[in-house]
N, C-alpha and C positions, 0 to 999 in steps of 0.2 A: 384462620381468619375469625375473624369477634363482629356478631352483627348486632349493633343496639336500636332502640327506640327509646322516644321522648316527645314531652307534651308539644312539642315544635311540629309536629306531626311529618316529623322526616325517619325516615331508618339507615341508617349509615353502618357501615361492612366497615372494617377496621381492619389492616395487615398489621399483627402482631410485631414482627421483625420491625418493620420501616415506623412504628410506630405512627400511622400515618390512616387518614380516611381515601379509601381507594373507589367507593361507591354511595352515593347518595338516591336515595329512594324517595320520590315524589308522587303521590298520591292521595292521602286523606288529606281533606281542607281544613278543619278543623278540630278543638278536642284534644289532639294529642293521639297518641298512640299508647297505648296500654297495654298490649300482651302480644306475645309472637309465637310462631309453633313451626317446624323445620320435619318433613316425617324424614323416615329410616335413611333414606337413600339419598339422602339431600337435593332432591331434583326439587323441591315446592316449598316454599315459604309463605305464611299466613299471618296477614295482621288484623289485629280489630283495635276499631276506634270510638268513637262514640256516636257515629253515624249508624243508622239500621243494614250497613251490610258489614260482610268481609270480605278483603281484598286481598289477590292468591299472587305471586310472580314465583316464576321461574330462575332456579339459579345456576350460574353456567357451571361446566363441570373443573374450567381452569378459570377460578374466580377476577385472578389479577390481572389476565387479559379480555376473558369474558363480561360481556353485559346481564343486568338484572333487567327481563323483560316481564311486564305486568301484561295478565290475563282477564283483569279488569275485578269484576265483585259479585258475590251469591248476597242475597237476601234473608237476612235471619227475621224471626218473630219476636225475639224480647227484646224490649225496649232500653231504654238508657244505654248509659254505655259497654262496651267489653270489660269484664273483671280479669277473667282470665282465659285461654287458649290451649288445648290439651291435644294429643295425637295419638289414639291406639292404634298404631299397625299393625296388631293381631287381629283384629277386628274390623280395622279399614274406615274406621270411625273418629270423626271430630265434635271434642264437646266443649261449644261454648258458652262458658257462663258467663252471666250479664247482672250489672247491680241490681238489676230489675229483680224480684220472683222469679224465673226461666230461667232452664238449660237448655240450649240448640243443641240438637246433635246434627251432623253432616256426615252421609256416606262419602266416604275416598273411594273413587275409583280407581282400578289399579289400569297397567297399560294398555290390555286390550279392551278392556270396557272406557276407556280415553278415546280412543282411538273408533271406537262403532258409534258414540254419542258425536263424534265430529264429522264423521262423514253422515249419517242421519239426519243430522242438521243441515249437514251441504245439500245432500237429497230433498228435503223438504222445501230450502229455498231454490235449485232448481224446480223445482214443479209448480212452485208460486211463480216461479220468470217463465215457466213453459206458458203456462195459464195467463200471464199477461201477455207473452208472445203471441197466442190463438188471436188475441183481441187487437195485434198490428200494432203492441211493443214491441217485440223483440229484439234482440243484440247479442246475438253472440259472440261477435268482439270481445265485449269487456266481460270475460267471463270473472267472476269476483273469487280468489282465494281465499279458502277457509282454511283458519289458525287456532289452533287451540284455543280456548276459553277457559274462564274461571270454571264455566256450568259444568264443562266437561270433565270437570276435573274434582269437584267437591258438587254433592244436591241436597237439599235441606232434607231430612225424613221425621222429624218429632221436634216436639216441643214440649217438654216436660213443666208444670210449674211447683210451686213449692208455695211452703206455709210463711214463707220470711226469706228477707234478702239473701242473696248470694255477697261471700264475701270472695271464697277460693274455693275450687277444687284437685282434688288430686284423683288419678287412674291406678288400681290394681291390674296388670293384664293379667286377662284369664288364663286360665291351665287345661288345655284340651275343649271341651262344649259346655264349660261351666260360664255363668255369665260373666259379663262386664263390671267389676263393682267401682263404683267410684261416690270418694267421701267428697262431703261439702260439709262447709262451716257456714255457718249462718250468723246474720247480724243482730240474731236472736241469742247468743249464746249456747249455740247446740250445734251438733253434728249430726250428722244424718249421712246413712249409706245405702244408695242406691244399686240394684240389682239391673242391669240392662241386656237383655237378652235380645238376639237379633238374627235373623236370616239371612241376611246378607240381601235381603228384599228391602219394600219396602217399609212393610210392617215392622214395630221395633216395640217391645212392650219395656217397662219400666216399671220394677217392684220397688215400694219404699221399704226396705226392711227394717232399720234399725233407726232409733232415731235416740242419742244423747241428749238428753234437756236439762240443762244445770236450774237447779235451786234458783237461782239469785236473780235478779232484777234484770230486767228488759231493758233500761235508761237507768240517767244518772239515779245517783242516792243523794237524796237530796237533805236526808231529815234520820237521825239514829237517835236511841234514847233508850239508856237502861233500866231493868226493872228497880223495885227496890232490896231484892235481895241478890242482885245482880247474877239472877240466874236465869236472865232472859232478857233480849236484842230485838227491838221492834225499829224497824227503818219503811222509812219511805222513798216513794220515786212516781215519775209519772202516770203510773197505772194501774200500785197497789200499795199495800201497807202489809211486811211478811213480818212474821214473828220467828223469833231462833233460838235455838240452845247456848248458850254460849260455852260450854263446855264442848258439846258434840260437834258444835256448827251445823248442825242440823236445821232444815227449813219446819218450823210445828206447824206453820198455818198459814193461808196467803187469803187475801183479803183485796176484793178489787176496790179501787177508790180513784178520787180525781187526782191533780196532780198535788202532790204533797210538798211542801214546806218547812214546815215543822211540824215537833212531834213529840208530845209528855205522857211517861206510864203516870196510871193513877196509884194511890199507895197501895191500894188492893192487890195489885199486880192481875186483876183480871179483864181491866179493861185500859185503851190505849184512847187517848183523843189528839185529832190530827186537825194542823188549819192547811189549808188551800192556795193552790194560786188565784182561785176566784170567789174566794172569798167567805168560805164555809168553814164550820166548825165539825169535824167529824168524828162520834165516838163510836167507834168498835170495841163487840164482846169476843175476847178471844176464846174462850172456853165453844160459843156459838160462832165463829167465824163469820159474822156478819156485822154491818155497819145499824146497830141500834138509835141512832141520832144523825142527823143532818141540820144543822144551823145554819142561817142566814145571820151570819153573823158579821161583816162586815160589807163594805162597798167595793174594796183593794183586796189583795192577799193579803194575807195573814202570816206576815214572817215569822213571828216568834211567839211561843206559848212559852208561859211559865206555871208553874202549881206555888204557892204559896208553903209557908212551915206547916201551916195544918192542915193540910192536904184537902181540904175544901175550895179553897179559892184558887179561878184559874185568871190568869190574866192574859189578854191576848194583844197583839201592839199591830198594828198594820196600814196599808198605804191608805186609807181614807184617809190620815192624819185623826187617829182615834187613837186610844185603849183603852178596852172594857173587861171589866170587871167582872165574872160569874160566880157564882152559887154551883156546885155540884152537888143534887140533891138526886135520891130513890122517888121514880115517877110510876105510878103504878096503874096499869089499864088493862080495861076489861076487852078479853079478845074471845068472843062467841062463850061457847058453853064454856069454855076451860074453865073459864073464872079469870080474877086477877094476873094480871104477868109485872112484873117487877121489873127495873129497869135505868141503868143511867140515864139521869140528863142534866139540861143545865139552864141555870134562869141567870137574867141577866140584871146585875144589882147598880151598878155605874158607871156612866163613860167617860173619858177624860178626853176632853179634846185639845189639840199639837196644833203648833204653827205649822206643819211640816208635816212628813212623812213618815212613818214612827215602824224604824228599821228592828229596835232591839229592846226587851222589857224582862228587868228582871229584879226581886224583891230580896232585899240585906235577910242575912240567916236569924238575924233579930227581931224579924218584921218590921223595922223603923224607918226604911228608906226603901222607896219604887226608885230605879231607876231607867232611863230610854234615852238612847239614841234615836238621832232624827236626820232626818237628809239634808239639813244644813251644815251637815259637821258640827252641829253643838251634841251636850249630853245634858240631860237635866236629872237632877235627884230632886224627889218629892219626900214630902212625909207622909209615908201609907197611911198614916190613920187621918188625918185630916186633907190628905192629895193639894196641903199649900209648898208653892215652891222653896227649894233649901238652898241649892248649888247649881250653878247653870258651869258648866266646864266646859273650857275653850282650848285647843289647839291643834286639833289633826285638821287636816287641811284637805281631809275627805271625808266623807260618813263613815261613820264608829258600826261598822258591819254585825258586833257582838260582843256584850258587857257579859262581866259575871265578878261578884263580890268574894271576897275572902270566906272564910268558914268562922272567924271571928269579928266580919263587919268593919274589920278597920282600913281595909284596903279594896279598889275597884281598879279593876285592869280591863282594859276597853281597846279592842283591835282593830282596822280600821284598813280600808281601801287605798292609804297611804302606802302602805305596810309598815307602818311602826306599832308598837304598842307601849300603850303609857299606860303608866298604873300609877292611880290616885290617891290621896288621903282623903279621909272623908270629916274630917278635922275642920279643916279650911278650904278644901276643895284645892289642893295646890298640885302640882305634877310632882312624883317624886320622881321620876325619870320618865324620860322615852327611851327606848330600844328600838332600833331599825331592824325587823326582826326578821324579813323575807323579802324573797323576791318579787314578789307579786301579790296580790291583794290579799288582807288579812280574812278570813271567814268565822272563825269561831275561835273564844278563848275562852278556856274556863281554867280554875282554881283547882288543885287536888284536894279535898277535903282536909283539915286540921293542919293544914300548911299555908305558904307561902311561896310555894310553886306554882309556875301556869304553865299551861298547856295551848300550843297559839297551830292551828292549821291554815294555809293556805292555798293560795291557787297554782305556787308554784308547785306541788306533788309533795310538800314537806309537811312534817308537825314539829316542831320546835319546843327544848322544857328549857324555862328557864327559871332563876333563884330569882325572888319577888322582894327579898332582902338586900341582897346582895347587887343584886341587879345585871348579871353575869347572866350568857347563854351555855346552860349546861352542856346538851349535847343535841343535835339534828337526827331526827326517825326520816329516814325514807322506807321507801317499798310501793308507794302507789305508780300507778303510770298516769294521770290525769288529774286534773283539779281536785281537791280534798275540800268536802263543803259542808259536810257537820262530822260534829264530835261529842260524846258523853264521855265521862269519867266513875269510874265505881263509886262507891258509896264508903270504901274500904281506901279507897284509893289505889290500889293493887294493879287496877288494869283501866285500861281506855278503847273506845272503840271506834272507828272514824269510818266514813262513807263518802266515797270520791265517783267522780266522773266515769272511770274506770270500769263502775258497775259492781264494784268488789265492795266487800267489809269487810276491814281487817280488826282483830282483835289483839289488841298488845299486851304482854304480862311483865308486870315486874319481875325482876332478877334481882340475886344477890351478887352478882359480881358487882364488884365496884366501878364508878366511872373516874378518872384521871383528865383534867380539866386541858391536862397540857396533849394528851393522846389526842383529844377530840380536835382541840382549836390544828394540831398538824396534818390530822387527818381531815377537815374542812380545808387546810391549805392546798392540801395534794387535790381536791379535787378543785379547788379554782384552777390551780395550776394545768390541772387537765383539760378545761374549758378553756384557758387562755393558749395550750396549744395547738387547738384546733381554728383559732384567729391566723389568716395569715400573715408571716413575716414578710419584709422589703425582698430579702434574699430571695423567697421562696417564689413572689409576683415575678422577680427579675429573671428564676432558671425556668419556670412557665411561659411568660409572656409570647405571644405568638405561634405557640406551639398546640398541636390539635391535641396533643397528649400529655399529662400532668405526672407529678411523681408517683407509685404506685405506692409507697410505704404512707403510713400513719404516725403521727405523732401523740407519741404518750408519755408516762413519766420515765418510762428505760431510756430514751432518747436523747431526754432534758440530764438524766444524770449520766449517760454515757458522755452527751459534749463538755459536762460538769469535769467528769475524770478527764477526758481528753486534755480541756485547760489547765486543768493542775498540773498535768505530767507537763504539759508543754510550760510552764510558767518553771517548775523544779526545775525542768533541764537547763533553762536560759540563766537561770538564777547560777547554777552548776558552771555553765560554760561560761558565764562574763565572771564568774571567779577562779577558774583553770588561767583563763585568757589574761587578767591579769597577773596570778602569779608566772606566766610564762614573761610577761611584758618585765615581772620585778627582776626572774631571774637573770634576762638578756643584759638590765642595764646593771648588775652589778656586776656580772661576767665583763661588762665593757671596763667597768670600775677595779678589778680585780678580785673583788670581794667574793665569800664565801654565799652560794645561793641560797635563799630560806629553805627552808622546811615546806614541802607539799602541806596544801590546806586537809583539814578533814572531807571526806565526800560526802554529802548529804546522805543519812540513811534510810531515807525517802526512795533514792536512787536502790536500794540493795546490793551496791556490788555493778550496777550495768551503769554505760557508758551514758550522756544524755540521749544519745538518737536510738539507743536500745531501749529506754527508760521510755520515749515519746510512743517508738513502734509496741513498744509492752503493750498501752494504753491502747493504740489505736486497734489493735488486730481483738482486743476483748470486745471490741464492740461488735455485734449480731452486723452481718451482711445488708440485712434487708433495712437496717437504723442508721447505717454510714451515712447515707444522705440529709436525711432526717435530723442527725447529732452535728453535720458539718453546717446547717443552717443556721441554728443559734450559738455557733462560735465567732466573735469580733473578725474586723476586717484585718486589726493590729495581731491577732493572734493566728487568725487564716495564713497572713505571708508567712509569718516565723512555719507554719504545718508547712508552707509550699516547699518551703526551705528544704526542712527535714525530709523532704518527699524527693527530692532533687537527689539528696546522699542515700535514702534507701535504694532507688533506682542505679544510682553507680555500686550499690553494691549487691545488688539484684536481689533484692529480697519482696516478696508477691507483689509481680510486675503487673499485674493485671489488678489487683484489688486497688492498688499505693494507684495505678492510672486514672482509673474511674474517677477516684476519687479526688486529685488533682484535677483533671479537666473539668470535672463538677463544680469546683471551689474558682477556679478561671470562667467558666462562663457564669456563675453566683454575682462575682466582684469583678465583672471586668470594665465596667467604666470608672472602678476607681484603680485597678490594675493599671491599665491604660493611660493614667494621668499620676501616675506615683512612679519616680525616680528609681526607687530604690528596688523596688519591684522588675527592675530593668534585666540587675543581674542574677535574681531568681528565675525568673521565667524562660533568660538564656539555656543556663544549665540545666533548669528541667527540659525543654525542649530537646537539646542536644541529647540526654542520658536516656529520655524516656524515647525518642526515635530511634536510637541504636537497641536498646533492649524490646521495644516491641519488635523491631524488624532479626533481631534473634529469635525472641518468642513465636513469629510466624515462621520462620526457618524452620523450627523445630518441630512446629506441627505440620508443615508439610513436607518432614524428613518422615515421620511419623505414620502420617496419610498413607504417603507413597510404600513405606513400608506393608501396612494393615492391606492394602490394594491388594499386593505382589500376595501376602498372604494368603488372602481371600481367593485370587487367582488360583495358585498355586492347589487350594483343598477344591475349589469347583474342577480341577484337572483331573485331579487323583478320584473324584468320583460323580456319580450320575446326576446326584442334586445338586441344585447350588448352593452355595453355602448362608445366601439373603434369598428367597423366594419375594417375589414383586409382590403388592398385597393385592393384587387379580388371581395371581398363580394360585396363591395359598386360600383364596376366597374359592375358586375352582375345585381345588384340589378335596378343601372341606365337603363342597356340597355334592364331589363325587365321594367321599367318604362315608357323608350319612344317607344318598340313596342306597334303598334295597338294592 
């Protein structure tokens, strides 16, 4: 038996065999059900839901006649809902973690301590009814029976809390009087291993001993940006701003800050300036690890910073419907005796103000052209020295997320919440193409340095390079597991670094192996192809429908190209057999004629030497067991009968009566409302019927010549001596546990 849960907050027991729900579990209202626990002996079942207790039932020991009777619910201390549900019967301990910071742990009582907390409790409530009795209650009639309870059976004894969420845990069982260890993962990024030592009382102490803390960011990466000799990775996210090796991957430095946006090294490479989601300018000294400046620099966040060619000027774009202009100058103040302290900062020289909301800001490698995307969907190019407008550029038909110019000023490629990317001349301000370039909204594009290449990440988990000439998508980078939301390129153009949802930074290196334009676009085929067959087909709703159980296999590309071959062999043989069938028809009629009969055709060399229904069965028996079903789904309905067909003669000639069955009555309940309404189909389905009822009721003959055989066996050796030759699994559980007492 299979017991599941689901957010429907039911638990349903499943008989394997009958593939069928045999028991339905009603109890949490809400939430869902989220984790289950089953101890040794199978007698108790435990769920947790997102209610503050958990709820225990009892399960019978012959399930498919037996009922699930509920003992009601214990009270845990951490809030939200059950993450996960654990059992050490070495220790007689339940530990539940919860999203919340908290681990519950619950002692299991074993049977005699069930059994003294239940009658305890009966004692106690008689003595409250004796004591009403004195006062001329009494009833001894209805004396009330007491049943087992949840209390009886699990008690709360600790509550352990933690530094950061619980996501899972897992239990080591101890080894002789050594503690309890059990790991958690944390939604901090870390692991941590808990020491739990316990008496079997109530007391239970709890050592944190070890605790995994990865390097990397708490929350999204919101903001990456390389140095300038690209020997150093400074990213941001909600909480800081880490600097990195880019060779080691090493963490140099973490830096708390607000929540970050975007993010420019200065050329120095010693110091890093960050804009905000509320609206600050922030420069940190990495060499001092601290945040030297704080600007009030805008009203909105601050999406995008840019540095200028001469690494003075910084431009910042953001949602006031601004971008200003600064000065990066050495500020120098007197701090007590020291004297003078030196110091970035930033004076502020222009602001330009937007119809709009000013998403993206970034200045031609010429200095001759500011460009900004705005939350209308337009793009404006200025001319940086005078800030009068040049090009107002129209077509996405959502805001232009992130501009970045060629390395020679002649081209602007602008990505966009559409998902396309269009890249521009700056000529005439014309499109020279769009490219539909993702799945989902565009986030950052930039240029490779001295090329014509872009670089386009998005929210579907992808980076994309494509030819800016050509206008061809070279090849797709995956690797992240979440949204991809900034990205820098070297200075070399060698490598790229991107910073996703994920919480990860990946760093990518150029290779010399070559890319092959035609490998790529087939290997992007094979994986549409693998999403389109996790879509369900008519066939596959039609062998479901109604049924509490679904197929068990998975559809992948072996499937698609097993029902591939299948059609083939089956298309060569018919092709084979209507030219046998005719030359048989030529030879009758001139045998009728007198004449001399042709010449046998050639046999296809497709075929090898085998007949067609050999050539079909070749085909079919290659395909994996567990894909038969799965490959017989996406074969036609016209090609399905011709298989019934063939399935008909294999079965008269008994070749794997049990695989060729399945598989037929699979393909009959698939198509049987257009089975049922097709003629022709008439006297296929006779003949199977007829062949496959004679050969199974062979086939069961035989295994229970077989049976009865193996019985008289078995017999026969439990005669001949003192054990049996199957010990019952009581006997053999017996037999162990006098084995290992002294």
């Amino acid at each position: 038996s299979l017991l599941s849960s689901s957010l429907d907050t039911l638990v349903k027991c499943w008989d394997l065999d009958a593939q069928h729900c045999i028991h339905t579990l009603v109890g949490h209202r809400s939430g869902g059900i989220w984790s289950m626990a089953v101890d040794k002996e199978e007698k108790f079942l435990v769920t947790g839901s997102t209610d503050s207790s958990i709820r225990v039932w009892t399960i019978p020991e012959d399930i498919a006649d037996g009922e699930f009777e509920s003992l009601g619910h214990v009270k845990r201390v951490g809030g939200q809902r059950v993450q996960q549900l654990q059992l050490c019967d070495n220790r007689n301990l339940l530990v539940c973690a919860s999203s919340e910071r908290a681990i519950d742990f619950f002692r299991f009582h074993d049977k005699d301590e069930r059994e003294k907390r239940r009658k305890r409790r009966e004692k106690r409530a008689k003595e409250k009814k004796k004591q009403k009795g004195e006062d001329g209650d009494d009833d001894d009639d209805n004396e009330e029976k007491f049943v087992l309870q949840a209390s009886d059976v699990f008690s709360h004894v600790h509550c352990e809390r933690l530094r950061y969420k619980v996501r899972a845990v897992d239990l080591r069982p101890p080894v002789g009087a050594k503690p309890l260890e059990v790991l958690v993962t944390l939604s901090a990024n870390a692991l941590e291993t808990l020491a739990v030592s316990w008496n079997g009382k109530k007391n239970i102490d709890v050592e944190h001993r070890h605790l995994v803390d990865a390097q990397g960011h708490r929350s999204d990466v919101r903001a990456v940006a390389l140095s300038s000799d690209d020997q150093m990775i400074a990213s941001g996210s909600a909480e800081s701003v880490r600097i990195w090796n880019t060779k080691s991957g090493r963490c140099i430095v973490s830096m708390e800050s607000s929540y970050i946006v975007s993010l420019v090294f200065v050329p120095d490479d010693q110091h890093v300036i960050a804009g905000t989601k509320d609206g600050h300018i922030e420069v940190f000294d990495i060499s001092a690890a601290v945040c030297v400046e704080r600007v009030e620099a805008h009203a909105g966040s601050v999406w995008s910073l840019h540095l200028g060619p001469d690494g003075s000027t910084l431009y910042s774009a953001s949602a006031d419907k601004t971008v200003k202009i600064w000065e990066l100058q050495v500020v120098e103040e007197r701090k007590g005796d020291s004297g003078l302290e030196r110091r970035l900062g930033l004076e502020s020289k222009q602001v330009v103000e937007m119809e709009d909301e000013v998403l993206c800001v970034r200045l031609s490698s010429d200095g001759k052209y500011l460009a900004m995307s705005l939350l209308d969907s337009t793009i404006r190019i200025l001319f940086a020295d005078s800030l009068r407008l040049y090009l107002s550029l129209y077509g996405h038909k959502l805001p232009a997320m992130s501009l970045d110019f060629s390395s020679d000023s002649l081209l602007l490629a602008s990505g966009s919440a559409d998902k396309n990317v269009k890249i521009w001349s700056l000529d005439f301000g014309n499109c020279l193409r769009s490219i539909f370039a993702h799945d989902e909204s565009i986030m950052t594009v930039r240029f490779i340095p001295d090329t014509h290449y872009i670089l386009s990440a998005s929210k579907d988990g992808t980076v994309r390079f494509f030819d800016g000439d050509k206008f061809v998508r070279v090849m797709s980078i995956t690797g992240h597991h979440g949204e991809v939301w900034a990205l820098d390129v070297s200075k070399q153009g060698d490598l790229f670094v991107t910073g996703s949802h994920d919480r990860s930074i990946r760093v990518w290196q150029q290779t010399d192996e070559p890319v092959f334009l035609e490998e790529e676009r087939e290997r992007e085929m094979d994986e549409v192809l693998e999403r389109d067959l996790d879509r369900p087909v008519d066939g596959e709703k039609a062998a479901t429908e109604g049924a509490e159980s679904s197929l068990a296999g998975k559809k992948h590309g072996g499937t698609a190209r097993a029902a591939e071959s299948l059609v083939d062999a089956i298309q060569v043989a018919e092709e084979e057999r209507n030219q046998m069938e005719q030359h048989a028809a030529e030879c009758e009629e001139r045998r009728q004629k007198g004449e001399e009969e042709p010449a046998a055709p050639q046999s296809n060399v497709l075929l090898l030497g085998r007949t067609p229904s050999e050539h079909v069965y070749a085909a079919f028996s290659a395909i994996r067991s567990a894909d038969v079903e799965q490959a017989l789904l996406v074969i036609p309905y016209s090609i399905a009968l011709t298989f019934l067909r063939y399935c008909g003669e294999w079965l008269r000639q008994g070749r794997a009566v049990e695989s060729v069955s399945r598989a037929a009555l699979f393909l009959v309940r698939v198509h049987n409302s257009q089975l049922s309404t097709t003629r022709d189909a008439l006297d296929v389905l006779t003949d199977l019927h007829t062949h496959m009822r004679e050969q199974l009721v062979s086939f069961k003959d035989t295994l229970g010549y077989n049976l009865a055989a193996l019985r008289h066996v078995q017999k026969r050796a439990e005669d001949m001596h003192s054990t049996r030759f199957f010990d019952a699994p009581n006997d053999a559980r017996a037999k162990r546990a006098k084995i290992a007492s002294p």
